[in-house]
N, C-alpha and C positions, 0 to 999 in steps of 0.2 A: 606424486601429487600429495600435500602436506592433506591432514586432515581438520576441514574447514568446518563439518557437520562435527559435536560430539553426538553421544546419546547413550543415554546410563537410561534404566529400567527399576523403575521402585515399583512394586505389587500392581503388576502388570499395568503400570502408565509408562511411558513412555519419554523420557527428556529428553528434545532436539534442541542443542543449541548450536547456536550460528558464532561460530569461531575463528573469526578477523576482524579484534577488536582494534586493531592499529590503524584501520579503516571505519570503525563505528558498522564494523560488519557488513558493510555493503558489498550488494552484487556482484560480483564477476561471475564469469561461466562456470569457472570450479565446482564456487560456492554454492550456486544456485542447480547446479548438475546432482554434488552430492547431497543437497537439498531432496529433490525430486526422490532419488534414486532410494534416501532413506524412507520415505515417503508413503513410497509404492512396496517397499519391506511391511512398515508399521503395516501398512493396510491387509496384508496378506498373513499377518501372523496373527496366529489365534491366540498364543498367551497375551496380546495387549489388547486393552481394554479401550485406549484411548491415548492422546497425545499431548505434549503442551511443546510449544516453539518458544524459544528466549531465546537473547543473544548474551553474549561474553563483554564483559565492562561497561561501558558510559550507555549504551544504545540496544534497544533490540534489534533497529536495521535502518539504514543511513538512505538505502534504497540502493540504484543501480550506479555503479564505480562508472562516471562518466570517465577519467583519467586511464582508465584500464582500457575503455573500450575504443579513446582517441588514442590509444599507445601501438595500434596497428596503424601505420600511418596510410598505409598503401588500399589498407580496404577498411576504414569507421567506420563506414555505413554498415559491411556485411557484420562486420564484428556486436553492432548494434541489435542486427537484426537476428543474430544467434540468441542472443542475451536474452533481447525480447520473446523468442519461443522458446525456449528452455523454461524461460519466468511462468511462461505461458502454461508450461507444461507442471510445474509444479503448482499452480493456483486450480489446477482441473484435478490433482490428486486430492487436494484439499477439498473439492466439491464431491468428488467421488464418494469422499471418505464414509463410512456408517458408522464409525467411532469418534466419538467427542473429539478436535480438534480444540484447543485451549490457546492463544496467543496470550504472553505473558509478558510483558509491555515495559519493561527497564529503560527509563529515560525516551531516548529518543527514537521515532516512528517516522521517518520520515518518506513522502512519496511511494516509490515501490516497499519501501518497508512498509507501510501503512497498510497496502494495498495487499499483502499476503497475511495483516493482521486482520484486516476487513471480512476476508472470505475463511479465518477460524468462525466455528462455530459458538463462540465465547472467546472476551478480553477480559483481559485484568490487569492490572497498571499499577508500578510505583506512583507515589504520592507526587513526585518530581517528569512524572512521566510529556513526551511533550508527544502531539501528533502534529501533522503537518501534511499537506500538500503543497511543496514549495515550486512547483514544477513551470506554473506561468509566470514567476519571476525569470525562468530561463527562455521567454516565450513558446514553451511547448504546455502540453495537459498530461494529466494522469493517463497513460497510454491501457490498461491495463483490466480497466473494471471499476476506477473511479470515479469516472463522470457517473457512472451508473449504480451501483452496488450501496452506496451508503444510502442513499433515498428508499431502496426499495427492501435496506434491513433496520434502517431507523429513520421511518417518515417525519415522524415528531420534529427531527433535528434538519428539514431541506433548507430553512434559512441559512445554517449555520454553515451547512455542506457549501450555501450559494458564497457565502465568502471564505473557506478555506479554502474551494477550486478555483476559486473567481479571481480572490485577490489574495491568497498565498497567509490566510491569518493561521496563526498556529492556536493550539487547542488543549487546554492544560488536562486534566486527570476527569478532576472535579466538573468542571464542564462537558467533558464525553461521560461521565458518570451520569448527571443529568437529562440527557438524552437518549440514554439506554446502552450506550453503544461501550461502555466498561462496568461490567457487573461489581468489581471490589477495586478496593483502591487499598495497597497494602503499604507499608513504611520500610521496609526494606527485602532484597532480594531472597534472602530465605523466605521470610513472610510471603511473597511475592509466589512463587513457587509451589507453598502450603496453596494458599487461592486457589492457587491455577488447578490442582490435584483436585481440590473442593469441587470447583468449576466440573472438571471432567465428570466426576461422580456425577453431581447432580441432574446434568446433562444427557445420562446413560438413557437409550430410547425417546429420548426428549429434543433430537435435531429439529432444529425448524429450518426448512429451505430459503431460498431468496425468494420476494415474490414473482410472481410469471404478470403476464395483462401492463395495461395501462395504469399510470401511477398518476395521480396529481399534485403539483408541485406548485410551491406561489410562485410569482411572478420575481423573476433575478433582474435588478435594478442597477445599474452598472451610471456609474459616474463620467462624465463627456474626457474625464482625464483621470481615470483608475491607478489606484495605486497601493502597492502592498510596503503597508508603512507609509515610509517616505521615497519609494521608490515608484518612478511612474513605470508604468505596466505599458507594454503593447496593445492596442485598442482592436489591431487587428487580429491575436492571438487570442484577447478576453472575448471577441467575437465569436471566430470560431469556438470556443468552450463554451458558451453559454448555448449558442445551436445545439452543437454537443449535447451537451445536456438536457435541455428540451425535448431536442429528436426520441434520445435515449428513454425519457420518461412516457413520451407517446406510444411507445415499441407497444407492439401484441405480445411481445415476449420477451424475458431473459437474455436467450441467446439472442436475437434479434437485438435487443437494446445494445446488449456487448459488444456486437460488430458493426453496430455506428460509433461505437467509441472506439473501436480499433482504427475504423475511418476516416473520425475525424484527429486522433494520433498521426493516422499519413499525412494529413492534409494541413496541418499545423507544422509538422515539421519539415518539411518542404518548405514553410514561410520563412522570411528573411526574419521575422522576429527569432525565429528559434537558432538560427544560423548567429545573428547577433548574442544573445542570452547566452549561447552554451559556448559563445568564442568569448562571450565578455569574463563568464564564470573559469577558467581556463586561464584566462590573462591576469587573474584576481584585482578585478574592475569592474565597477559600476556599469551595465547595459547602457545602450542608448538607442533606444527605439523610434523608431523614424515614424511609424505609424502603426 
C-alpha cells in the first residue's frame, strides 16, 4: 500500500499531509484509513503538541473519490458505505483530539474535504483557497456533519452556510475569513504552513468545542426553481437538505443533530435525484432532474 499520509514533525507539531495529488487528494479507503490511523498515533504521543492537515499540490482535499468507489461494480453501495465509516472514523479522532488540530487549506476544500477541515480545531487558507459544498449539484447532501457543524462553529455565517449546502455556492478565502471560519489567509504554501504552526501554538489549552443545545438559524429561502449557477438543482433533494438542516439546528444536541444528518444522507441518496447527479457526474454531463 503506497504511502498516501506523509508526516514530518517540526518542534513537536506534527505535519499530516494528504498525498494523492493526481486526484486533488480525494478519499479512497487507503487514504482516509491511513488518515485515521495516523491520527490516533499523533493523539497518543506525548512529544506532539499539536497537528496541522494539508494536502500535496492544487487541493487540500477534493472530498470522497466517487470513481474509486463506483470502480467496485459488483458492490458501490458497500464500497460507499466503508468510505463513509472509515471518514466517519477519522472526523471522531479529530473530535477526540486535546491537541490543537490545524487544517491548512491549499486551494481547494471541497465537500468531504471540507468537512474534515470543519471539525480542525482552526483553518487557515491560501489566498486562492476555494471551499465548497458541491454535493447537491449531484442530488445528494453533506453526508458527514455538514448540514450541521458550520452553524453551530460559526453562527454569524448560517446565511452563507444556507447557500453553500443549498445551492452548491463556492466560498473564496476572504469570505470564510469574514465569518470567522479561517483565522489567516497566507500567500503561498510555505507561508501557509508557518500560519497553520502559529495557529497550533496559539490554540494550546484554548480548544473550543462545537456547540451542544438548540441553535437558531434564519429562515433558508429556496427559489420554486433552485439553482447552483446556471444549473437547476433537484427541488426534491434541496428539500430534503433544508429539513435537514432545520431538524439538525432544533437537536438538544450535537450528537443528536449529527444523526439526523447521517439520516437525512440515507434518505437523499436513495432519491432518484442522487441516482441521476452521481450517474450524470460519471458520464461527464449535465444532470437532469425530473423533480
Amino acid at each position: 500500500m503506497s504511502e498516501l499520509i506523509e508526516v514530518i514533525k517540526t518542534d513537536a507539531i506534527a505535519q499530516i499531509t494528504l498525498n494523492r495529488p493526481e486526484a486533488y487528494n480525494a478519499f479512497n479507503y487507503d487514504l482516509v484509513d491511513q488518515l485515521t490511523s495516523r491520527l490516533t498515533t499523533m493523539a497518543g504521543d506525548d512529544s506532539v503538541r499539536g497537528v496541522v492537515i494539508t494536502g500535496r499540490g492544487k487541493a487540500f482535499c477534493a472530498g470522497g473519490d466517487l470513481k474509486w468507489a463506483l470502480g467496485y461494480p459488483a458492490r458501490p453501495g458497500a464500497a460507499f458505505h466503508t468510505l463513509a465509516s472509515q471518514f466517519h472514523l477519522a472526523i471522531l479522532e479529530i473530535r477526540r483530539m486535546k491537541k490543537p488540530v490545524v487544517a491548512a487549506v491549499n486551494g481547494l476544500a471541497l465537500g468531504g474535504g471540507l468537512e474534515i477541515a470543519i471539525r480542525c480545531h482552526g483553518m487557515v487558507a491560501t489566498k486562492n483557497a476555494r471551499l465548497q459544498f458541491p454535493e447537491i449539484s449531484l442530488g445528494i447532501l453533506p453526508g458527514i456533519g455538514g448540514c450541521v457543524v458550520p452553524y453551530r462553529k460559526w453562527p454569524q455565517g448560517a446565511e452563507l452556510f444556507h447557500d453553500m449546502i443549498c445551492l452548491a455556492k463556492p466560498v473564496g478565502a476572504q469570505a470564510a475569513a469574514e465569518i470567522g471560519m479561517i483565522s489567516r489567509i497566507a500567500d503561498d504554501h510555505p507561508s501557509l504552513i508557518a500560519a497553520a504552526i502559529d495557529e497550533v501554538n496559539s490554540l494550546q489549552g484554548k480548544i473550543t468545542r462545537i456547540a451542544e443545545g438548540k441553535i437558531q438559524i434564519p429562515e433558508i429561502e429556496v427559489s420554486d426553481e433552485p439553482k447552483a449557477g446556471k444549473q437547476v438543482l433537484s427541488k426534491e433533494a434541496v428539500s430534503i437538505t433544508v429539513k435537514t438542516i432545520q431538524a439538525g439546528a432544533a437537536a438538544e444536541s450535537l450528537g443528536n443533530a449529527l444523526e439526523i444528518g447521517y439520516k437525512g444522507f440515507g434518505e437523499i441518496a436513495c432519491s432518484a435525484a442522487a441516482k441521476e447527479g452521481i450517474s450524470a457526474f460519471l458520464e461527464r454531463r449535465k444532470p437532469e432532474f425530473n423533480k
